[in-house]
C-alpha positions in Angstrom: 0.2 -18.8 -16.8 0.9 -15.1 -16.6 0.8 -13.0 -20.1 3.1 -9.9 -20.6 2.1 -7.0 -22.4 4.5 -7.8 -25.0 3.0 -11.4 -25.2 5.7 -13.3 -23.2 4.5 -15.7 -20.7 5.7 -16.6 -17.6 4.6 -20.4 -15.8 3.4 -19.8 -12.6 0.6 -21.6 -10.4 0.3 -17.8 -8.2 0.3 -14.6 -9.1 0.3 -11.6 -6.6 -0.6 -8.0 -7.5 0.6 -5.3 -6.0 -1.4 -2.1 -6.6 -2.0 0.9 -4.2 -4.4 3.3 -2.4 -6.1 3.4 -5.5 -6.9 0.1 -7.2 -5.6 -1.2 -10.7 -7.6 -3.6 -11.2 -6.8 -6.6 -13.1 -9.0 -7.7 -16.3 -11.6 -10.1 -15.9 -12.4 -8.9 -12.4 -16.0 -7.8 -13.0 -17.4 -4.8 -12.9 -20.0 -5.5 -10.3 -17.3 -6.1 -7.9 -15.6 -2.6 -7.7 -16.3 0.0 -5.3 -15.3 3.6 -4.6 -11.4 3.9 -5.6 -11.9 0.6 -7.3 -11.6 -1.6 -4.3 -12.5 -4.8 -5.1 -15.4 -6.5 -2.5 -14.3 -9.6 -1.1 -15.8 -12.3 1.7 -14.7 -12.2 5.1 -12.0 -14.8 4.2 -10.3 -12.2 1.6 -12.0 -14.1 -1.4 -13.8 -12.2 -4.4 -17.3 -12.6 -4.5 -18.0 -15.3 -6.2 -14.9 -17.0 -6.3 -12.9 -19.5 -4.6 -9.3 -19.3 -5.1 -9.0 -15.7 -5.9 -8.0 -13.3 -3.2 -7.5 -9.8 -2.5 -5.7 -8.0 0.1 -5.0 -4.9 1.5 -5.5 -1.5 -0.2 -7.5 -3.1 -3.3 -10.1 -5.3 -1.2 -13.1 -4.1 0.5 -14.2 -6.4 2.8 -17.5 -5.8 4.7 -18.1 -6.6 8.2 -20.3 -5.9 11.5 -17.3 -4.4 13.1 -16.0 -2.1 9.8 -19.8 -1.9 7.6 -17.9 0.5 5.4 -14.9 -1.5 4.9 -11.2 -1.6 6.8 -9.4 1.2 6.8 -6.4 1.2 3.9 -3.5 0.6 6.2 -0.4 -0.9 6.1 -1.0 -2.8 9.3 -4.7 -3.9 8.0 -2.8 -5.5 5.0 0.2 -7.2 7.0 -2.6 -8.7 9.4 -4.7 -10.0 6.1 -1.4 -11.4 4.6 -1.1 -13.2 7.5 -4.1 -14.5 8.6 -4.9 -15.8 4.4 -1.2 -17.7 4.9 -2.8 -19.6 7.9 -6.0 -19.9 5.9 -3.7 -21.5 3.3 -2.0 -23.9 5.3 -5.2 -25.1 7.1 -6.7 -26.2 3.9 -3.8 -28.5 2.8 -4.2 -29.9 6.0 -8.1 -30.3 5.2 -8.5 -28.0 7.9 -11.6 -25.2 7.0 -10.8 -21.1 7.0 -11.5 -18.9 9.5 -13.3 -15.3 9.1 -11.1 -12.0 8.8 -11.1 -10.3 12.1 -9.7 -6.9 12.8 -8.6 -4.6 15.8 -7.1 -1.6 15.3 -4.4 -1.2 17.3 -4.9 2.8 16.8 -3.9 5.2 13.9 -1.6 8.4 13.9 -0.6 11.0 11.7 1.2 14.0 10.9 -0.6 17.4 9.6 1.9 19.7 9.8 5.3 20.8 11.2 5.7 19.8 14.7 2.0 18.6 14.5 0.6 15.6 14.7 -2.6 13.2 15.6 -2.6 10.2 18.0 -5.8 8.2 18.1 -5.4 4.7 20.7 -8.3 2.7 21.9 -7.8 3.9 25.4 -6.7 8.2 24.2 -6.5 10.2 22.0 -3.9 13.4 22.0 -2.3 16.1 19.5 -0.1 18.2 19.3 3.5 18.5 19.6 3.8 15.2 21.9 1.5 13.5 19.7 4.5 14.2 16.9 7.0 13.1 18.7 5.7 9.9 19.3 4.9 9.6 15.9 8.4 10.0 15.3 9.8 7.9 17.6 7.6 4.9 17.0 8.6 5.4 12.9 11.9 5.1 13.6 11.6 2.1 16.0 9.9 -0.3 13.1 12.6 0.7 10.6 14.8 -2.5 10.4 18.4 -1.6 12.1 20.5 1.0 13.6 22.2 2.4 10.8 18.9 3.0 8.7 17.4 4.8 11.6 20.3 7.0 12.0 20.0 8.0 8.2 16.4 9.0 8.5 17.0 10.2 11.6 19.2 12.8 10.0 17.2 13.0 6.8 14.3 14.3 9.0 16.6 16.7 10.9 17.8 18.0 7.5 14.4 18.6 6.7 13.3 19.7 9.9 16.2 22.7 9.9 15.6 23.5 6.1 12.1 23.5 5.6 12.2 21.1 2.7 9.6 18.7 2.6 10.1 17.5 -0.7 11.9 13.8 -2.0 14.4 14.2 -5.1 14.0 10.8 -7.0 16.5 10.6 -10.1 14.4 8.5 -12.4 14.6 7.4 -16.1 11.9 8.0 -18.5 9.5 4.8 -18.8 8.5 3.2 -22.4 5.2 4.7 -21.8 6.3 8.0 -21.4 8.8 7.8 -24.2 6.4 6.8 -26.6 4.2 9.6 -25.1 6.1 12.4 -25.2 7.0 11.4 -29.8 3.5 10.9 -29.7 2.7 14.6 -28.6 6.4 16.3 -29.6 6.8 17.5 -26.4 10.7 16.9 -26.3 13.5 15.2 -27.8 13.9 12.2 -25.9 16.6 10.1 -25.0 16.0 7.1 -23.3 19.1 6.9 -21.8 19.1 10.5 -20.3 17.8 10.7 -16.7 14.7 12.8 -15.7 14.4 14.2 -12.4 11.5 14.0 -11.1 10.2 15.6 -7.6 7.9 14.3 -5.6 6.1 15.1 -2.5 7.3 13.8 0.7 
């Protein structure tokens, strides 16, 4: 059973929470437990410490091993292979099957620091640079789903590229939180029905 806020409950035998680079943590996790950037320590089979049908993933667990003593790295790819190998997990334990330990390569990390800038780091090289960029790129663009969304980024990022505006415009309305907020403090008028804009780093 899963309790709202506002006191509604929903029925449900899982429940999966989503958080982020930095970890909200969920109440009756204990304190003990949290790390820097409240990362949540778990076994090498993604379980919290102590428990054993509670799970983290991704961004919010920190899991400790011989190969990653300070914990994995908070990837996207980390968290896709953790989804998948606690599905297998799952599925091996209805069949009375036992889990299997967490176990990580990195398949290497890139990133971009600047215009026509970026960092490539592979197991077998590492390079920078304008090339490095470009593959960056390229390889972005090749995981996005189909055709006609990498041809909108595509020209999103040439946009950008010609303009010098690294910025995203999000048209967003205010939340209940920040409406109750801003009476609180008498900042503005608000209207809950009026949309803020809101700009956000790219």
């Amino acid at each position: 059973m899963a309790t709202l806020k506002d006191g509604r409950t929903i029925p449900t035998r899982n429940l999966v929470w989503a958080a982020g680079v930095m970890g909200n943590v969920p109440k009756g996790v204990p304190e003990s437990l949290l790390v820097r950037g409240n990362r949540i320590k778990v076994d090498e089979y993604s379980r919290l410490m102590g428990s054993d049908s509670v799970f983290a993933l991704g961004d919010v667990s920190y899991m400790e091993t011989q190969e990653w003593p300070k914990g994995h790295p908070q990837l996207a790819n980390v968290a896709n292979n953790q989804a998948k190998h606690l599905a297998t997990n799952l599925k091996r334990l209805l069949d009375g099957g036992e889990m299997r330990p967490f176990k990580y390569k990195s398949p290497g990390t890139m990133a971009t620091v600047g215009k026509r800038k970026a960092v490539v780091d592979l197991p077998f090289m590492s390079f920078q640079g304008v090339f490095a960029w470009l593959t960056w790129m390229f390889l972005h663009l090749m995981l996005i789903l189909n055709a006609k969304n990498r041809l909108f980024t595509f020209i999103n990022w040439a946009i950008s590229y010609i303009t010098n505006d690294t910025t995203l415009r999000l048209i967003l309305l205010p939340t209940r939180k920040q409406v109750e907020m801003a009476i609180e403090h008498h900042e503005l008028s608000v209207d809950a029905n009026k949309p803020a804009e809101v700009k956000q780093p790219s």
